[in-house]
C-alpha positions in Angstrom: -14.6 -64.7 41.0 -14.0 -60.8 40.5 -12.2 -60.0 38.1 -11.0 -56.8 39.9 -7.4 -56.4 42.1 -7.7 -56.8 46.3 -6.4 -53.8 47.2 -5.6 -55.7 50.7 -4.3 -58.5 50.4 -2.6 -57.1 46.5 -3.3 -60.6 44.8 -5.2 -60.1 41.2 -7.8 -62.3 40.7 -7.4 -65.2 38.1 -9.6 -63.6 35.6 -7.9 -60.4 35.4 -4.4 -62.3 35.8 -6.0 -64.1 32.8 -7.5 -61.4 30.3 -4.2 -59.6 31.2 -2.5 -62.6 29.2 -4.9 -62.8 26.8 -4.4 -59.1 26.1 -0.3 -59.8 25.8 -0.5 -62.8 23.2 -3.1 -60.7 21.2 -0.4 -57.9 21.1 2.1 -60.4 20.3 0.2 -62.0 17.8 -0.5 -58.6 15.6 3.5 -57.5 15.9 4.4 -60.4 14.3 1.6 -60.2 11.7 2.6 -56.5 11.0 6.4 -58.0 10.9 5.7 -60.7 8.8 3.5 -58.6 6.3 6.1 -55.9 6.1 8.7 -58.9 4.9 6.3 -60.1 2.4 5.1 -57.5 0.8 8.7 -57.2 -0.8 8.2 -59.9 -2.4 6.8 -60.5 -6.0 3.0 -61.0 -6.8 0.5 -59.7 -4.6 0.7 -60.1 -0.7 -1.8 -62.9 0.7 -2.9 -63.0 3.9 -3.1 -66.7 4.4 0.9 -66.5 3.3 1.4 -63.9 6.3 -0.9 -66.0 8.6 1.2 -69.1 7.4 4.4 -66.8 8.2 3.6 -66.1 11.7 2.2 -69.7 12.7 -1.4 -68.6 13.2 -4.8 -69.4 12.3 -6.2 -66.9 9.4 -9.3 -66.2 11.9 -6.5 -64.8 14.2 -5.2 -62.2 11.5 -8.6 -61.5 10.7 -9.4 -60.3 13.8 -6.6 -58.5 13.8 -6.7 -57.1 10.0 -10.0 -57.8 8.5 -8.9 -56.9 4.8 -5.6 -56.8 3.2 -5.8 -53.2 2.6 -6.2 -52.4 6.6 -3.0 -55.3 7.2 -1.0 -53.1 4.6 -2.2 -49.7 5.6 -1.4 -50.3 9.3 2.3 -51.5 7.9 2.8 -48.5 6.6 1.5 -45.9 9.2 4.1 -47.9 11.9 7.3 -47.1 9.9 5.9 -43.9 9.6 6.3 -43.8 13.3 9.3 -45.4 13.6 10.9 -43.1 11.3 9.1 -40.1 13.2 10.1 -41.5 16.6 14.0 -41.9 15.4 14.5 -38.4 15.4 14.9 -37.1 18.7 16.5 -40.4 19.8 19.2 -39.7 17.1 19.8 -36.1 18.2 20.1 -37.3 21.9 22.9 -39.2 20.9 24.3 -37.5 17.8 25.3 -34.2 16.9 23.0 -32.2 14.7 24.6 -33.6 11.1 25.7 -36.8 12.5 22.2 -37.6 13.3 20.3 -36.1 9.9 22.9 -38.5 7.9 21.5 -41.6 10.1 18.2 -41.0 10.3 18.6 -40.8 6.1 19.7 -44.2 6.3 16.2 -45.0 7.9 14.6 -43.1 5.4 15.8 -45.5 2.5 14.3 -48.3 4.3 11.3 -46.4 4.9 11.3 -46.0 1.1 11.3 -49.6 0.7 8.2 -50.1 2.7 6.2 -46.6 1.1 6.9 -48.3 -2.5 5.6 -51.4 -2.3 2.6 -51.0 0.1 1.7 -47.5 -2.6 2.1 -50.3 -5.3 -0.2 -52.9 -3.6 -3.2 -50.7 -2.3 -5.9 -48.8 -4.3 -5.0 -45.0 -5.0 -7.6 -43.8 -2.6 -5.9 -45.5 0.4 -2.6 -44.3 -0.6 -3.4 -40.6 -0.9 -4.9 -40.8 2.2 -2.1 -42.6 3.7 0.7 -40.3 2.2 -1.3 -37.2 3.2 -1.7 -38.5 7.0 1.7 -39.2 7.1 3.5 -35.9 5.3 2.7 -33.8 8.3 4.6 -35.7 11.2 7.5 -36.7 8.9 8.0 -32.9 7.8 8.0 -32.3 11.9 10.9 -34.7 12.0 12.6 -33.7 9.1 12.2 -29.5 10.8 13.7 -31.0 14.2 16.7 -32.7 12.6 17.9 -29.1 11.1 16.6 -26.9 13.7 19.0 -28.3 15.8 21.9 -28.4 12.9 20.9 -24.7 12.3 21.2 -23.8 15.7 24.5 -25.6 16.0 26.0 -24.2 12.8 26.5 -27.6 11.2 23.0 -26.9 8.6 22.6 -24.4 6.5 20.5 -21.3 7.6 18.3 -21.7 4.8 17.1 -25.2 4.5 13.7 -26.0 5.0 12.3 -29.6 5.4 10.2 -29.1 2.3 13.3 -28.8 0.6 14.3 -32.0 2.1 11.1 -33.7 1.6 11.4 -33.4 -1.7 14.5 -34.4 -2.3 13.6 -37.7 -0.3 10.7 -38.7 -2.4 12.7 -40.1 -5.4 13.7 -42.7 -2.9 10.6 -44.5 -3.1 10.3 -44.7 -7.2 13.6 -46.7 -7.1 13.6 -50.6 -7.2 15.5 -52.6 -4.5 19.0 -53.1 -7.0 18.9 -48.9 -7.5 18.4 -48.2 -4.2 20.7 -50.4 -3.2 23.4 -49.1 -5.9 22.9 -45.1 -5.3 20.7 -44.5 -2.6 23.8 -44.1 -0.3 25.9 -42.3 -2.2 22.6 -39.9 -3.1 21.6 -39.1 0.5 25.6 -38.5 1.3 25.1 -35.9 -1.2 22.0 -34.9 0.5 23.9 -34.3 3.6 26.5 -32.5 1.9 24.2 -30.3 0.8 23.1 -29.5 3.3 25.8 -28.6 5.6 26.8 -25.3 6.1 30.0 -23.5 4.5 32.4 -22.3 6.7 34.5 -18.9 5.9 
């Protein structure tokens, strides 16, 4: 039987009905892996795959498939809150005004922290730098489109520049959970204040 769509009749044949369901639970299967590993790797000792496996009710050869090594599992982890924290931005500022929306996506940010901490802590350096200089570039883009739009408005400061704010950020990740927890709002409330423009 083709595996290929009739055009005519518009029924799919059972084979491509079928791979397209294969393809689905194998998409499934790796967000709850990446879900699973990005729980886990909070916690203490190092992150085992079979304990992620184990988490997400699958075989190990289905996570290796997937991940082959820990360092790819923990890698990919961090690149997708990389995009999530990317992605955030315009979706805040279609629904926030300029400040409103820097101030929430900071509170990403400190989760994103989270996350940047303890995957840094649990790969070798070589991965990291490459991961943290992969990942600088679209994050500074975000970080530039949150306060264009403040500065256009009037509600950011004409001369803030996302390196500014980049490196104000970066503390975040050298805090541990009970710090962050304790003064990370307070400290990116300050952030915002700082960076909102003064009005005669």
């Amino acid at each position: 039987m083709s595996g290929y769509s009739d055009h005519l009749s518009g029924h799919v044949s059972g084979s491509a009905q079928g791979g397209g369901t294969r393809r689905a639970d194998a998409q499934r299967n790796r967000e709850r892996i990446l879900q699973a590993a990005r729980d886990l790797v909070h916690e203490p000792g190092e992150l085992k795959l079979n304990a992620v496996a184990k988490a997400c009710g699958i075989g190990q050869g289905t996570l290796y498939r997937h991940f082959p090594t820990r360092e790819d599992l923990l890698a990919e982890v961090y690149r997708r809150d990389v995009e999530e924290l990317v992605a955030a931005a315009p979706r805040l500022l279609a629904s926030h005004r300029p400040l409103d929306a820097l101030a929430a996506w900071f509170d990403r940010v400190a989760a994103y922290a989270r996350v940047k901490r303890d995957v840094f802590a649990a790969v070798e350096a070589a991965t990291w730098r490459d991961l943290a200089a992969h990942s600088l570039g679209p994050i500074g883009e975000a970080v530039e489109l949150l306060l264009a739009a403040g500065r256009s408005d009037g509600s950011v400061r004409a001369d803030a520049e996302a390196r500014d704010v980049i490196v104000l950020i970066s503390w975040l990740s050298r805090l541990d959970d009970a710090e962050l927890d304790a003064r990370g709002p307070r400290l990116l409330s300050i952030l915002v204040d700082g960076l909102r423009a003064h009005r005669p």
